[in-house]
C-alpha positions, 0 to 999 in steps of 0.5 A: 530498503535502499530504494526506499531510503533514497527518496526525499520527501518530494520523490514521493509526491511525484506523480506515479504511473499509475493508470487512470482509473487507478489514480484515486488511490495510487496517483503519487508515488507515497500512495502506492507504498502506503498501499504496499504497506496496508494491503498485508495488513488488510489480508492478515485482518482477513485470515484472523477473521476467518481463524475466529469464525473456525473457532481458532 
């Protein structure tokens, strides 16, 4: 959270390393938190869909 916390608003627009077929979603270093953030929720999306399909 430090790390996090130590970025201003213009570190996150700052081009990030991303390579070039990467660059559509992780070409700023916002995109790539927001990316972070949103894949867990996307797996445990994934994991309710599957315990509804077991009958959970």
């Amino acid at each position: 959270m430090e790390l996090l916390e130590s970025f201003t608003e213009g570190d996150l627009d700052k081009p990030s390393h991303a390579p070039p077929e990467r660059q559509s979603h992780f070409s700023t270093y916002r995109e790539c938190l927001l990316m972070l953030t949103l894949k867990w929720m996307m797996h445990r999306g994934n994991v309710a869909d599957a315990k509804r399909a077991a009958g959970r």
